[in-house]
C-alpha positions, 0 to 999 in steps of 0.5 A, spaced: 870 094 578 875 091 582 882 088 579 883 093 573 890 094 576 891 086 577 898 084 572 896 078 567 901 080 562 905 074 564 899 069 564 899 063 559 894 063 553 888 059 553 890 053 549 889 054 542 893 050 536 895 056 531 900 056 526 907 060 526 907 066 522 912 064 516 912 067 510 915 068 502 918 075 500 918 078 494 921 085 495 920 088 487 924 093 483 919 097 482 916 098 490 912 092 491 911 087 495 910 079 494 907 075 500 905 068 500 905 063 505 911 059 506 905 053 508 903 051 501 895 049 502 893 043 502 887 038 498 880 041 499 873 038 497 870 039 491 863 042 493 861 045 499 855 040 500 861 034 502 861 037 509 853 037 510 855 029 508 861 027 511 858 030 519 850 026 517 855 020 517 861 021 522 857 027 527 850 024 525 847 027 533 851 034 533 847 040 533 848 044 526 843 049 526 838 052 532 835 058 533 828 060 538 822 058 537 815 061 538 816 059 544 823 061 546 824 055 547 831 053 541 829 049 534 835 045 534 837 040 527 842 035 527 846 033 522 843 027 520 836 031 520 840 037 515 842 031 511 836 028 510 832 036 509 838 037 504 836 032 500 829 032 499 829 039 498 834 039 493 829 034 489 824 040 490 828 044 486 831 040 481 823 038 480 821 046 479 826 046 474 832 051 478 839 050 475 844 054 473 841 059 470 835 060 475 837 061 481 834 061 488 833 068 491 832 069 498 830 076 501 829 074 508 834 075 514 837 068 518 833 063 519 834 055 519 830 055 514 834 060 510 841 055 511 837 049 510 835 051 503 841 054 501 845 047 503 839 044 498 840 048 492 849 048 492 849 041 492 846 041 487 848 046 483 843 051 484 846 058 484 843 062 491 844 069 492 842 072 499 839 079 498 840 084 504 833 085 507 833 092 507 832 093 500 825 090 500 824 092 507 826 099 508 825 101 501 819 105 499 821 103 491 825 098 492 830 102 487 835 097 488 831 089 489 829 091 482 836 090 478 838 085 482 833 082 480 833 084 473 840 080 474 839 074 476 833 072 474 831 068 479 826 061 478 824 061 486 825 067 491 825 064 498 821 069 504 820 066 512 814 070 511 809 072 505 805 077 508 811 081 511 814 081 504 808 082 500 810 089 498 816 087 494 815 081 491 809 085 487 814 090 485 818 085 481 812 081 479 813 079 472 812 072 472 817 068 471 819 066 479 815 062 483 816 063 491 817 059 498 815 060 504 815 058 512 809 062 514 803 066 510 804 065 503 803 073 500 797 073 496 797 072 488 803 068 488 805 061 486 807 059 493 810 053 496 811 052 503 818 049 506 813 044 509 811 042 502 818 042 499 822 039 505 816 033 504 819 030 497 822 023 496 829 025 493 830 021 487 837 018 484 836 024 481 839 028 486 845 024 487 846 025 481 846 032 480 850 032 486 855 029 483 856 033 478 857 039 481 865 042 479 869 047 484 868 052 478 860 052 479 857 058 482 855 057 489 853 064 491 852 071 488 854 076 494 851 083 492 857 088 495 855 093 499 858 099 495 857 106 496 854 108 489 849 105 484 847 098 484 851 093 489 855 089 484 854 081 484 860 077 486 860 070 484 862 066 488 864 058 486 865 052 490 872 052 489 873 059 492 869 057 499 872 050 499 878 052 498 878 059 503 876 054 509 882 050 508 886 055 508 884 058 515 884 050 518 892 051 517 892 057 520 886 055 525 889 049 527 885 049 534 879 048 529 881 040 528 880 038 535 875 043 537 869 044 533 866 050 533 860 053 537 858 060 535 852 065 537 852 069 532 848 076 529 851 078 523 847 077 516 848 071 512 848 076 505 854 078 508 861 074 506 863 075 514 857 071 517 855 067 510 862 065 508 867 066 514 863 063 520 858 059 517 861 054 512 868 055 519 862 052 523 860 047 517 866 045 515 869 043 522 862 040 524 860 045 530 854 048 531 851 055 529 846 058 534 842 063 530 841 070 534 836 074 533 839 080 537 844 086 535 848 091 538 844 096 538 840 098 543 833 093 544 836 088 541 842 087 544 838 084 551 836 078 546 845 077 545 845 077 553 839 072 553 843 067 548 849 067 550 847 066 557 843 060 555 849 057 550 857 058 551 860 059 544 867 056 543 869 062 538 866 068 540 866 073 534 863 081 534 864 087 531 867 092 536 860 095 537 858 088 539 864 088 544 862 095 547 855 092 549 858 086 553 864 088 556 860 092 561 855 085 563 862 081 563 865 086 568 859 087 572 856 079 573 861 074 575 857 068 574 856 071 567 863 072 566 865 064 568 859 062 563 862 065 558 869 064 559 867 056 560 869 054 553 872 059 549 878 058 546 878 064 541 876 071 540 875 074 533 874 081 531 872 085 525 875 092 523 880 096 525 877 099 530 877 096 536 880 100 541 886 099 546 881 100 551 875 095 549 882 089 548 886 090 554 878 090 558 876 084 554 884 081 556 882 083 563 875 079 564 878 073 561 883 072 566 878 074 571 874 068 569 879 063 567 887 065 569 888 065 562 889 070 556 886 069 550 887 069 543 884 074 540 885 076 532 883 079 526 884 079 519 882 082 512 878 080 507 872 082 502 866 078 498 871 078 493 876 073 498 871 069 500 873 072 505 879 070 508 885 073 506 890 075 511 890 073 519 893 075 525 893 068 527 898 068 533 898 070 540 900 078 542 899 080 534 896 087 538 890 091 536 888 092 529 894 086 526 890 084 521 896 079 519 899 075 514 896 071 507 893 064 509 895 059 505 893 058 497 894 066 495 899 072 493 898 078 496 901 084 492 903 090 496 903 095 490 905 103 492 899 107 489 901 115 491 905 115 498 900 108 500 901 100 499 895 098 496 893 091 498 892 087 492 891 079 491 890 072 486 890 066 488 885 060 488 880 063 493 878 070 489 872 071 486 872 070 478 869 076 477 863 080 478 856 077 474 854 079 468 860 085 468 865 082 465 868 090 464 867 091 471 871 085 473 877 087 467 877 094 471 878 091 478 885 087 476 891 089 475 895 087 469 899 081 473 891 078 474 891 081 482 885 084 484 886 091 487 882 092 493 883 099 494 885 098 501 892 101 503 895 098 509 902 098 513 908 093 514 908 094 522 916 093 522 918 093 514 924 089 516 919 083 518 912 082 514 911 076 518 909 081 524 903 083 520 899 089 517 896 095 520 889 097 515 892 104 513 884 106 509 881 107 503 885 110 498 878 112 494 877 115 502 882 120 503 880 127 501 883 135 500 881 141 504 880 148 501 886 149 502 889 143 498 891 139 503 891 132 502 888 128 509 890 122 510 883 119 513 885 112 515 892 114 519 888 120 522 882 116 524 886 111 528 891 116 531 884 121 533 880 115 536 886 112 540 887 119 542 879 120 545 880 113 548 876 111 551 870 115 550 870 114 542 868 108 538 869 110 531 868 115 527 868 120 520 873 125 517 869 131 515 870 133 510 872 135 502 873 142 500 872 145 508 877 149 511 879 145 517 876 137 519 871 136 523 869 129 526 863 126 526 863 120 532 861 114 534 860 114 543 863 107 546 857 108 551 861 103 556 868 108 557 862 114 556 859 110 563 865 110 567 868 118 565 861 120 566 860 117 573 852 114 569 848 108 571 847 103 566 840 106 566 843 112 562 841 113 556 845 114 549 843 122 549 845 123 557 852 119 555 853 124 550 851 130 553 854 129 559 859 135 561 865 130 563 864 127 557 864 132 553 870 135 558 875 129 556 874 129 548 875 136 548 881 135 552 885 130 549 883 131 542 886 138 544 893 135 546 892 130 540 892 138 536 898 140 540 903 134 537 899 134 531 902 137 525 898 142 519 891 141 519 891 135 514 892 133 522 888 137 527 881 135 529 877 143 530 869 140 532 867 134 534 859 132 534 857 125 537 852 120 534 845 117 537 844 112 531 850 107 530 852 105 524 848 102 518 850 095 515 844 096 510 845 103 509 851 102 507 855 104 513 860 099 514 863 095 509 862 088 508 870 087 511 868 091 518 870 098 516 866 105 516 864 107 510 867 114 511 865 118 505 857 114 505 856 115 511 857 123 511 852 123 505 847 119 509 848 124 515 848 130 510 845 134 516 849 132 521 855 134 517 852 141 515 851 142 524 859 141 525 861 147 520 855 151 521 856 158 524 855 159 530 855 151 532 850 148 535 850 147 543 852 138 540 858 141 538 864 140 542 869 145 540 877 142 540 883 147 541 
């Protein structure tokens, strides 16, 4: 590609309102640190469906929600149209007798239909929890669906399709629920279709109902993707998602006057897309261009598809999402300029996108605009809403998670030799459902719940520069040796070494003489070492010799300045299948799950430390 060495570092920022840094500090005797917003937060709605009210009336015509229909063509539901559904579904509900103690519980994946239905039951006060579909889908007893359905005791389960769910639904039958569905009600069934539901008259019942909703009432239970047992069921309260929105338009003050547009692939039974990005698109009145595609191989054609189609205002991805496009945008100026056209802000999940993957997106923009562009992370869980932390000014750097919003405390607590983040505030979970020993357990004696996360000040005199995401504490391990391995500092250090052949990757492993890497390959920077077409598959990129030759290479000179073994990388091993959400190896705020993922990739982890070691195996000096 031409222009990798043009200069834009001087070139303004599109622009883009965002708060100043400003902060309250609180050094304690004891090591810990008190930050809090110097901005205090501002006044909030009191239930989310206020928003689905307030843009039927003042945005009637704007576009809410759209997906691809059968034909391809986009299923576009305005406002107006939202308000309308919302409310004669709400009347269904409240007619097959849900409330607060029988929620609606929905199996399916993204759908206009799922957010429409969600929209109906909140405003009346009707709890709606989401359920990844993997645990009806690709579960053979269904080990997990079936707690979490003993928890919940839903009145009505939602699925897009009866047939396609058929299977689990029969395995938790007993009974007491009833079930909703777009298309092929399953057999054996007392079964709606959304049609039925959305044709009802809404009675003063429903104003009502609505009404009385109170910012403590539950909206959602979110199920936590925990690498051990049953995922634990966040409650969720009006109050927290209400409040959590407000605090992140102070800090994303662009949001006021540029309503957002996103095309958007992430789960809604996650905190990032069902939290974060769709009540930020409620919220604000913008629009949510649902995306059936993913950064995977086979479904990313779709990504391309819609964003050639619809140009987000805000784009947001995992860094997996960024390797996949970044290629197409270096590559395509007319798809380049398309993209770039209306955005006016970038956002990431996780720590790990590389320096490489920000300075080429930095580098397209400019190319298509003549501008930088903001991009920015941050830090939350399900617990938070999600939104804790942003990095919500211009040049933060790779990986800044940021500074508090406003509206919470964040507590830096030394645990060992880390600074655990913890946090309180009016948009953090009450607790977990039913669990009242768990939720006890995950707060400190001050009322901050711990996080388990470690993270760094990236100038100790200066918190106001952000945080850096130091790992897991639960995450860090011992060799055979008795060395303890820091695995969050030597990720980052290890992949900024291997740059830009490596996308992320696992530590391995406990109680091993030596570390070992489990890797992720950034298949666009593997593309440009190798010399390899885009036609290239995943197995050619990492067998190739000179991709092979550069990460033996530079994790080599890592080696040389390293330190003890606690520190050097001996074997790395690349991987065909990218990281699972459902299988638990990416945590619900964007990180890998290290110590999950080297469990589900046992064989994996047992080729790296097998004698000799299979040809897959790069050997590092």
């Amino acid at each position: 590609m031409s222009g990798n060495d043009t200069d834009f570092s001087g070139a303004p920022f599109r622009p883009c309102p965002l708060a100043a840094p400003s902060l309250n500090v609180d050094r304690r005797a004891d090591g810990s640190i008190i930050l809090t917003s110097k901005d205090p937060l501002k006044a909030y709605d009191r239930q989310i469906g206020e928003w689905v009210r307030r843009w039927a009336s003042n945005r009637p015509d704007k576009v809410f929600l759209a997906e691809r229909d059968a034909s391809g063509d986009w299923r576009r539901v305005s406002y107006a149209e939202t308000r309308r559904m919302c409310d004669a579904l709400s009347q269904a509900l409240l007619d097959k007798g849900l409330g607060p103690e029988r929620p609606l519980m929905i199996l399916s994946e993204n759908s206009v239909n799922f957010g429409l239905l969600a929209l109906a039951a909140m405003q009346v006060g009707i709890p709606v929890a989401p359920i990844s579909p993997s645990y009806s889908l690709a579960s053979q007893d269904h080990s997990i669906l079936k707690p979490i359905f003993e928890l919940l005791k839903p009145g009505l389960i939602y699925v897009e399709d009866g047939a396609k769910f058929e299977k689990p639904l029969n395995a938790i039958n007993d009974g007491s629920f009833e079930v909703a569905v777009s298309r092929n009600p399953p057999a054996g069934f007392k079964a709606s279709g959304f049609d039925e539901l959305a044709a009802a008259t809404p009675t003063a019942a429903v104003d009502t109902a609505f009404e009385s909703v109170k910012g403590s009432d539950t909206a959602k239970y979110l199920f936590t993707s925990g690498s051990t047992g049953t995922p634990k069921g966040v409650i969720n309260t009006h109050e927290m998602l209400c409040s959590n929105q407000q605090a992140s338009l102070q800090a994303l003050q662009f949001l006021k006057d540029y309503p957002p547009t996103f095309v958007e692939w992430l789960p809604w039974n996650h905190t990032a897309a069902g939290n974060m990005i769709f009540n930020a698109v409620l919220f604000n009145g913008g629009s949510y261009y649902l995306d059936a595609g993913k950064p995977v191989p086979g479904l990313f054609d779709q990504t391309l598809e819609n964003l050639r189609d619809i140009a987000p205002t805000i784009y947001f991805n995992v860094p997996a999402g960024f390797g996949q496009l970044l290629p197409h945008l270096e590559q395509d100026k007319a798809f380049r300029e398309h993209f770039f056209q209306n955005l006016n802000f970038t956002w990431y999940a996780g720590a790990a996108l590389t320096q490489d993957l920000w300075d080429r997106y930095e580098r397209v923009a400019y190319q298509a605009t003549g501008q930088r562009m903001v991009m920015t992370s941050g830090f939350g869980t399900t617990e938070s809403s999600p939104t804790l932390t942003f990095a919500h000014w211009p040049e933060s750097g790779v990986g800044n998670i940021g500074i508090p919003v406003p509206g919470c405390e964040v507590k830096l607590a030394p645990v060992g030799d880390k600074m655990e983040i913890r946090a309180k505030g009016v948009f953090m979970s009450p607790g977990y459902y039913k669990e009242p020993e768990l939720t006890a357990e995950s707060h400190d004696e001050e009322g901050f719940y711990c996080f388990g996360d470690s993270m760094i000040l990236i100038d100790p005199d200066d918190p106001e520069k952000g945080m850096l995401f130091d790992g897991r504490i639960s995450e860090n391990f011992k060799l055979s040796s008795g060395t303890w391995v820091s695995v969050g500092t030597l990720r980052t250090d290890a992949i900024a070494a291997a740059a830009p052949a490596i996308q992320d990757m696992v530590i391995c492993a406990p109680d091993e003489q030596y570390l070992a890497v489990l890797a992720w390959p950034d298949l666009s920077g593997c593309r440009r070492l190798s010399g390899l077409g885009a036609e290239a598959s995943v197995a050619e990129l990492i067998g190739d010799e000179k991709v092979r030759a550069h990460i033996a290479q530079s994790l080599s000179a890592h080696n040389e300045t390293a330190g003890g073994s606690s520190r050097r990388v001996k074997r790395v091993l690349l991987m065909e299948e990218p990281a699972q959400i459902d299988a638990k190896e990416i945590t619900d705020k964007g990180y890998i799950n290290q110590r999950a993922t080297r469990e589900r990739r046992a064989d994996l982890v047992a080729e790296l430390y097998a004698d000799p070691p299979s040809d897959r195996v790069i050997e590092i000096d």
